[in-house]
KOLLUMNU-259464 format. One record per residue (C-alpha): x, z, y; residue number from 1; residue in three letters. Coordinates in nm, 3 decimals. Layout:
BEGIN
+---------+---------+---------+-----+------+
!      xx !      zz !      yy !  nr ! rest !
+---------+---------+---------+-----+------+
!       X !       Z !       Y ! NUM !  Ala !
...
+---------+---------+---------+-----+------+
! end
This chain:
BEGIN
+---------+---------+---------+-----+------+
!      xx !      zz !      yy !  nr ! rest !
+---------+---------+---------+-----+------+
!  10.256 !   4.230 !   8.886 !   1 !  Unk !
!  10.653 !   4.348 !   8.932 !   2 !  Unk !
!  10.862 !   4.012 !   8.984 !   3 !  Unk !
!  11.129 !   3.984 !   8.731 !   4 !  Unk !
!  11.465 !   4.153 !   8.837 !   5 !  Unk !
!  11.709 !   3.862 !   8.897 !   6 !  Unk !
!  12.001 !   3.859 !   8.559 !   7 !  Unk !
!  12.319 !   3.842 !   8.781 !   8 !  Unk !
!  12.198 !   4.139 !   8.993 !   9 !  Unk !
!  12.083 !   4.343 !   8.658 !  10 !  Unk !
!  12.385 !   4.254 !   8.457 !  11 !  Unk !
!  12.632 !   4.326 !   8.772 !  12 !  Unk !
!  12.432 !   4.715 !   8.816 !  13 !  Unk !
!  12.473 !   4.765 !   8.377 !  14 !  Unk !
!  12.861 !   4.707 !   8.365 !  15 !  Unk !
!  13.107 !   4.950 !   8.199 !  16 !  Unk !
!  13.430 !   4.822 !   8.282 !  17 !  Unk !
!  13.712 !   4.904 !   8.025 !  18 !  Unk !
!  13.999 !   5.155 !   8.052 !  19 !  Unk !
!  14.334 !   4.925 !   8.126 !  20 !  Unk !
!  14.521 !   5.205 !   8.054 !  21 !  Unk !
!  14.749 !   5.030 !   7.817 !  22 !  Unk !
!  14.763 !   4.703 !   8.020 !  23 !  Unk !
!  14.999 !   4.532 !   8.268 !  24 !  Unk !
!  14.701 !   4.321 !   8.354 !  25 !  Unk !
!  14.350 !   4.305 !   8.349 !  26 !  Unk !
!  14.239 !   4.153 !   7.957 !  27 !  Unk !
!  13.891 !   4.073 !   8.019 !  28 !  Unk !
!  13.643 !   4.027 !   8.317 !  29 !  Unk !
!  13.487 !   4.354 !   8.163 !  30 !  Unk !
!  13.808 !   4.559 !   8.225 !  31 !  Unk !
!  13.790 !   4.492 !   8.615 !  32 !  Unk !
!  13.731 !   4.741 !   8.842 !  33 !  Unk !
!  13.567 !   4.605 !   9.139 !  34 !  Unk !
!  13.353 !   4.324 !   9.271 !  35 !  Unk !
!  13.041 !   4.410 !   8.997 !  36 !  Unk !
!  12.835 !   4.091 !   9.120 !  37 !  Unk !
!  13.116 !   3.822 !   9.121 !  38 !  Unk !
!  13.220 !   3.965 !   8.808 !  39 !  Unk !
!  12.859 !   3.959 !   8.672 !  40 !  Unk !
!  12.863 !   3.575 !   8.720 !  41 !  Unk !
!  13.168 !   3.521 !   8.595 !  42 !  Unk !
!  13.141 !   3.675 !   8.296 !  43 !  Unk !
!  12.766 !   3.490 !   8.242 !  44 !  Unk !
!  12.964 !   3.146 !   8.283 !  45 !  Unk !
!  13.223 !   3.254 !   8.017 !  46 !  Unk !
!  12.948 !   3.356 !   7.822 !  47 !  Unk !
!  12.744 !   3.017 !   7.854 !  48 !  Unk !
!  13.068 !   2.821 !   7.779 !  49 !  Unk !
!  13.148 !   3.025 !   7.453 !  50 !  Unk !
!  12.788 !   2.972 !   7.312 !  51 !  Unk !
!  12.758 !   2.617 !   7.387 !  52 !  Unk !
!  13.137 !   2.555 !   7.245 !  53 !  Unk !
!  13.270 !   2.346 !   7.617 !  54 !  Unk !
!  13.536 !   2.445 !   7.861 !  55 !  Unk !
!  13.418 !   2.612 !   8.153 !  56 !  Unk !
!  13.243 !   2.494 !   8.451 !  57 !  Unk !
!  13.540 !   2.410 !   8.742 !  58 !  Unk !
!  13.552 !   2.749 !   8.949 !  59 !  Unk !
!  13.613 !   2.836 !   9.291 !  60 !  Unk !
!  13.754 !   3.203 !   9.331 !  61 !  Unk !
!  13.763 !   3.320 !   9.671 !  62 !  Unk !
!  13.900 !   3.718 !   9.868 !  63 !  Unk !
!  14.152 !   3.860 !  10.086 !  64 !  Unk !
!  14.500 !   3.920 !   9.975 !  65 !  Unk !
!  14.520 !   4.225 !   9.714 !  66 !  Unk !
!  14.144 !   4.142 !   9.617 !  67 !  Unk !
!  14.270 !   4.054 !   9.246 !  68 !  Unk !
!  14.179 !   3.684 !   9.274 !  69 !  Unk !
!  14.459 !   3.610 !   9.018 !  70 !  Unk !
!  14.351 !   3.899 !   8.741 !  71 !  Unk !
!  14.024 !   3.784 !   8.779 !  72 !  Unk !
!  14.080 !   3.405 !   8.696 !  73 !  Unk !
!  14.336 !   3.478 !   8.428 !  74 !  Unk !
!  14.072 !   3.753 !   8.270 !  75 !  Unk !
!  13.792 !   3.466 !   8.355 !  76 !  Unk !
!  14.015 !   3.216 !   8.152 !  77 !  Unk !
!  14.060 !   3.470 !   7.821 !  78 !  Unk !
!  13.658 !   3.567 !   7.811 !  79 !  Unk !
!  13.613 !   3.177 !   7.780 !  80 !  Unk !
!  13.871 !   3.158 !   7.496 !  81 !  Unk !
!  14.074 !   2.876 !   7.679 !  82 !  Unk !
!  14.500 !   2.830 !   7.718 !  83 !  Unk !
!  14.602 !   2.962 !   8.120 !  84 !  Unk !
!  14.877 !   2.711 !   8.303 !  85 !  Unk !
!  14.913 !   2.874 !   8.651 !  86 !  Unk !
!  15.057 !   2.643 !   8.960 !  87 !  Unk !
!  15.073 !   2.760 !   9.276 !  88 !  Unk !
!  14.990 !   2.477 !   9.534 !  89 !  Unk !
!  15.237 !   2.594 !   9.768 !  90 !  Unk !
!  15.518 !   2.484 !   9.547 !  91 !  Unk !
!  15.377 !   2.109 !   9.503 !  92 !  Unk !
!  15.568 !   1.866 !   9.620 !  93 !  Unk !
!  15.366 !   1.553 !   9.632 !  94 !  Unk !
!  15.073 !   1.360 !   9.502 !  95 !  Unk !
!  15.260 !   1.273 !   9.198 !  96 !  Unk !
!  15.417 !   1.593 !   9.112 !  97 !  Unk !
!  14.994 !   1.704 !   9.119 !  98 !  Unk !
!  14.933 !   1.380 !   8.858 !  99 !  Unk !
!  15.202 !   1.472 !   8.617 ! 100 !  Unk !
!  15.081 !   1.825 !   8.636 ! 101 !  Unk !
!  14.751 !   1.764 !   8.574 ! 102 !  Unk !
!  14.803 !   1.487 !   8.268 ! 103 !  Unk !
!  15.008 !   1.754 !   8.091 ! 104 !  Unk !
!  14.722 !   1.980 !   8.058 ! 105 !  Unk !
!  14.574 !   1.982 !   7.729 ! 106 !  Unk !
!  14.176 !   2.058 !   7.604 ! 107 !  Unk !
!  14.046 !   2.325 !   7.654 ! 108 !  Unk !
!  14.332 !   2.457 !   7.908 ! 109 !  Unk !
!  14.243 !   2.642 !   8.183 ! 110 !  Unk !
!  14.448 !   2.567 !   8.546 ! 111 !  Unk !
!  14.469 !   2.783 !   8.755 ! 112 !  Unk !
!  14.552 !   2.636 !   9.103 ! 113 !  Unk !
!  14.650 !   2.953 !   9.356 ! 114 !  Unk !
!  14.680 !   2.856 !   9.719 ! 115 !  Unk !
!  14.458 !   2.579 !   9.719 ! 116 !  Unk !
!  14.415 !   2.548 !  10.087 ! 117 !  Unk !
!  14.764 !   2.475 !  10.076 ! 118 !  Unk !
!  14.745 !   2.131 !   9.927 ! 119 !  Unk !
!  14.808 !   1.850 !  10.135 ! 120 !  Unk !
!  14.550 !   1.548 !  10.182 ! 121 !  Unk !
!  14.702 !   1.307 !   9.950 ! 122 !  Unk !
!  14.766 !   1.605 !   9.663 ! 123 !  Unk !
!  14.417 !   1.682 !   9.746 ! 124 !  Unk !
!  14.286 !   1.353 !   9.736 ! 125 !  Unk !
!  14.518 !   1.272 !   9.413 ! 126 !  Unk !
!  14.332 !   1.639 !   9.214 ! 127 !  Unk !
!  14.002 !   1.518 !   9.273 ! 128 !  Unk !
!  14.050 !   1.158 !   9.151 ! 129 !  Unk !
!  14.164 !   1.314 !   8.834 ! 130 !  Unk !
!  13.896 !   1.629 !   8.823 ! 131 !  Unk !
!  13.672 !   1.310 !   8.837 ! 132 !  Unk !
!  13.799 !   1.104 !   8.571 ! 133 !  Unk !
!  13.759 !   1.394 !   8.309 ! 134 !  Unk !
!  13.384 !   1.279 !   8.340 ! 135 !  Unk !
!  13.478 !   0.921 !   8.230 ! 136 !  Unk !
!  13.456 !   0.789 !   7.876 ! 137 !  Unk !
!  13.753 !   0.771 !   7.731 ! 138 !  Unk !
!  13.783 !   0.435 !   7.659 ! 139 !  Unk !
!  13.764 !   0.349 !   8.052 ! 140 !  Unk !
!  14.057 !   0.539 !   8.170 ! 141 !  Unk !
!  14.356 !   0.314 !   8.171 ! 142 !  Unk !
!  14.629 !   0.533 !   8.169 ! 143 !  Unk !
!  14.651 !   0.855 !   7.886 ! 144 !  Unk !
!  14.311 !   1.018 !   7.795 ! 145 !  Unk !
!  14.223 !   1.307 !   8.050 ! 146 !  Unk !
!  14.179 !   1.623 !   7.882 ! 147 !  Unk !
!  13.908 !   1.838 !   7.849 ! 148 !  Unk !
!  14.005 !   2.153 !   8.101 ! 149 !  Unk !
!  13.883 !   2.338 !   8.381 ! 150 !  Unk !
!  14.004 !   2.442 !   8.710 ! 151 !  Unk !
!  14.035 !   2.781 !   8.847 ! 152 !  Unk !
!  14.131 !   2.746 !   9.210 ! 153 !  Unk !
!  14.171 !   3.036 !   9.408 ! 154 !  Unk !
!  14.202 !   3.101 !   9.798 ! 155 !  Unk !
!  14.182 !   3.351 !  10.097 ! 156 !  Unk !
!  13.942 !   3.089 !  10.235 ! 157 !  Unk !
!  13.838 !   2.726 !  10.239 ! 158 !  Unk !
!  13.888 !   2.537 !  10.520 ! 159 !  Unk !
!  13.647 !   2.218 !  10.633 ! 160 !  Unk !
!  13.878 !   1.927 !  10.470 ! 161 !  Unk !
!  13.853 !   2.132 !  10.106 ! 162 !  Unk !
!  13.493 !   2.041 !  10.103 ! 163 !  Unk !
!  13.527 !   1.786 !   9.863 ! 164 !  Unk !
!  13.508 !   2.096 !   9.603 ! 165 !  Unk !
!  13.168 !   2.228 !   9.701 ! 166 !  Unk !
!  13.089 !   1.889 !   9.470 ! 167 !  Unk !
!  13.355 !   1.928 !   9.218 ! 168 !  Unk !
!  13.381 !   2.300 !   9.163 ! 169 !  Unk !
!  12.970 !   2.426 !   9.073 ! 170 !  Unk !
!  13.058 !   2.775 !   9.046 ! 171 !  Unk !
!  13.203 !   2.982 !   9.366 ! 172 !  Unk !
!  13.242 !   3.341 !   9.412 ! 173 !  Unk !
!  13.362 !   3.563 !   9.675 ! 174 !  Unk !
!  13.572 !   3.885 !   9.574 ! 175 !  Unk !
!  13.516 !   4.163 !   9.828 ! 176 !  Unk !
!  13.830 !   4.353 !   9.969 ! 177 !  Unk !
!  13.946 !   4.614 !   9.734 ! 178 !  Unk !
!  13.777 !   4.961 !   9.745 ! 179 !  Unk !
!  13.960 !   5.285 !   9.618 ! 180 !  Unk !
!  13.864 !   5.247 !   9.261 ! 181 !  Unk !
!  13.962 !   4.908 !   9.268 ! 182 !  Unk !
!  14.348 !   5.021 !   9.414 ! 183 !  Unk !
!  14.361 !   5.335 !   9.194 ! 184 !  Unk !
!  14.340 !   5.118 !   8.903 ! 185 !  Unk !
!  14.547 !   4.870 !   8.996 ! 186 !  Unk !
!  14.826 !   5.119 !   9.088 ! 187 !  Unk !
!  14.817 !   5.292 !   8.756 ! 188 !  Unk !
!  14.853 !   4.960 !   8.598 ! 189 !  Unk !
!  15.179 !   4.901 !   8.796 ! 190 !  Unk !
!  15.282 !   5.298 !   8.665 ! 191 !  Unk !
!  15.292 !   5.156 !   8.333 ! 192 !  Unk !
!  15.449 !   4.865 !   8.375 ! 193 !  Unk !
!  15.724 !   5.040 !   8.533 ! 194 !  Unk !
!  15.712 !   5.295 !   8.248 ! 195 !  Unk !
!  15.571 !   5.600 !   8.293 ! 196 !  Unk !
!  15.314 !   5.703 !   7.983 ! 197 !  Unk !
!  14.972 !   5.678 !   8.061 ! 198 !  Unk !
!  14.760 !   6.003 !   8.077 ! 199 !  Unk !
!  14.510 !   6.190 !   8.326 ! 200 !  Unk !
!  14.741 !   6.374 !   8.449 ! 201 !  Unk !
!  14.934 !   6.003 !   8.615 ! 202 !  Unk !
!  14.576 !   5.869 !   8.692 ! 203 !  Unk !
!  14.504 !   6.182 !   8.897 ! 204 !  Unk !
!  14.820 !   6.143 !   9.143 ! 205 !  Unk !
!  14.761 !   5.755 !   9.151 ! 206 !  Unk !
!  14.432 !   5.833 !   9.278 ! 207 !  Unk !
!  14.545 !   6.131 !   9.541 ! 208 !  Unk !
!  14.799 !   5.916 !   9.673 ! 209 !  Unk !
!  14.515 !   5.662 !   9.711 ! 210 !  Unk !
!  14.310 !   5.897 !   9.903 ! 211 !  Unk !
!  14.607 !   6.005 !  10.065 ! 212 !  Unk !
!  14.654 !   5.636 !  10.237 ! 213 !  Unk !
!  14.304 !   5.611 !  10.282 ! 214 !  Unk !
!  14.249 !   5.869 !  10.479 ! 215 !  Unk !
!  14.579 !   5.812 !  10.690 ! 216 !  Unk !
!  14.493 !   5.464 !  10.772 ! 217 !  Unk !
!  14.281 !   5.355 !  11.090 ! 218 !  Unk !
!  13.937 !   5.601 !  11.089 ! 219 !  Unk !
!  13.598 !   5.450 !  11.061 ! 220 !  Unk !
!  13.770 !   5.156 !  10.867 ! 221 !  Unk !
!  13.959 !   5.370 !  10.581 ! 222 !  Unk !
!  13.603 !   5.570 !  10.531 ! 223 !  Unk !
!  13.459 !   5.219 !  10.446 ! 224 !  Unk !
!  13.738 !   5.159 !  10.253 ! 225 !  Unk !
!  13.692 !   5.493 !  10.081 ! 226 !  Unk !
!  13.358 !   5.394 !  10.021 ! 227 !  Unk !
!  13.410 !   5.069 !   9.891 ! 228 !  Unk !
!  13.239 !   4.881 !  10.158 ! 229 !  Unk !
!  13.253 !   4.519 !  10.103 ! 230 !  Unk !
!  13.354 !   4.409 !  10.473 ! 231 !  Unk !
!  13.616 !   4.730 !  10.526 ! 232 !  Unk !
!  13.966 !   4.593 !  10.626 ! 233 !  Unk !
!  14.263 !   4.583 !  10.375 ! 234 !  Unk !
!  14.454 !   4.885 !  10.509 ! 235 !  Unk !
!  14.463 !   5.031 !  10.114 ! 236 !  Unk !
!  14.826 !   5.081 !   9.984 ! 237 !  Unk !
!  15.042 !   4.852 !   9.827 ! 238 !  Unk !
!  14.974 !   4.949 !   9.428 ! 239 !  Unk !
!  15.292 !   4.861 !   9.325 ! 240 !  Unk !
!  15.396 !   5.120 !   9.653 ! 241 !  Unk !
!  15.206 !   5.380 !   9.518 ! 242 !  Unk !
!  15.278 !   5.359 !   9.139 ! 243 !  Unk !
!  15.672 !   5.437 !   9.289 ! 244 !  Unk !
!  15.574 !   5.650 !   9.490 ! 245 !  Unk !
!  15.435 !   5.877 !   9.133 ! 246 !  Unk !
!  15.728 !   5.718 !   8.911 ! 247 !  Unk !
!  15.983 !   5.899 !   9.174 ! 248 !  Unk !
!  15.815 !   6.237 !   9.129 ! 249 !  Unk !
!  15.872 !   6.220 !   8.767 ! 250 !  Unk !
!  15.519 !   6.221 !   8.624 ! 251 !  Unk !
!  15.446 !   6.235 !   8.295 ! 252 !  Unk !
+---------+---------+---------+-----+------+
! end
């Protein structure tokens, strides 16, 4: 008897991602190039949330710089049909700057908290008292109702003192660095936004100068890269660098 293929794996293997070719960002999970098993259980928990009308589960998003930790969470946000409020913890001032941030959000808003390793103990310690209240009846918090949101935190990594969200936070996911596909699209996106029309003709170059970088950068590593290799080093182009790079040529 053949054992049952597991859904996350099957899902992840059956996804047609979108064309973004008339997007600044990514719109939905399914429009992400890249990353087909985090993506996979993301869009199953957006999925779950819609069905069963609730916010979604408090999410843990973590990948190297240039991954697309931020598309995804935004994109992870929109599939669950819930209002984005980005903060990036770097810019948080203190543990009450984190309450008043917090007791502004509104149900069924979505936070997304970038940086979190860069939140200090009492900010930390001052999130998680109020992630934790959102569980209480209403009746038996004494200040202003908590409301009934989610947090998206995102990170390059986790460190030991952060482990306080491995209770809080019941869905993580780790974003692998970027392969070519992943860059190509990304730098066509950043073509459009600086104006050039979109057509085969732009996503061609945006891919050769891709391939270009690729195989300039540091041997054995760029042909991981190349291949999309999970654990290759992030030695792809800047997309923004690239999309320039085709914008100063003149393509149309």
């Amino acid at each position: 008897m053949s054992a049952q293929p597991d859904p996350v794996t099957a899902r992840a293997a059956t996804r047609v991602c979108g064309d973004p070719s008339r997007l600044l960002d990514v719109a939905t999970l399914r429009q992400f190039v890249g990353a087909p098993l985090a993506v996979a259980v993301l869009e199953d928990a957006a999925d779950r949330a819609v069905a069963e009308g609730r916010v979604l589960e408090d999410t843990v998003i973590l990948g190297p710089d240039g991954s697309g930790k931020q598309l995804v969470a935004r994109a992870l946000a929109r599939d669950a049909d819930q209002r984005i409020v980005e903060l990036d913890a770097a810019w948080v001032r203190n543990a009450k700057h984190v309450a008043r941030i917090v007791r502004s959000l509104e149900d069924r808003d979505a936070l997304i908290l970038r940086r979190i390793d860069e939140l200090r103990p009492a900010q930390l310690r001052m999130l998680v008292s109020l992630m934790g209240m959102r569980t209480l009846p209403r009746e038996a918090d004494a200040g202003s109702p908590m409301a009934d949101c989610t947090v998206i935190a995102t990170a390059v990594t986790v460190p030991r003192r952060l482990s306080v969200l491995r209770r809080l936070c019941p869905l993580w996911v780790d974003l692998p660095h970027p392969c070519a596909e992943a860059q190509t699209a990304a730098a066509y996106r950043a073509a459009l936004a600086l104006g050039l029309p979109g057509s085969p003709q732009l996503r061609a170059q945006v891919a050769d100068q891709v391939m270009f970088h690729v195989r300039a950068g540091s041997g054995a590593g760029s042909a991981r890269v190349a291949s999309g290799g999970e654990n290759a080093p992030g030695n792809l182009p800047d997309p923004v660098m690239i999309a320039r790079v085709s914008a100063a040529r003149g393509l149309t």
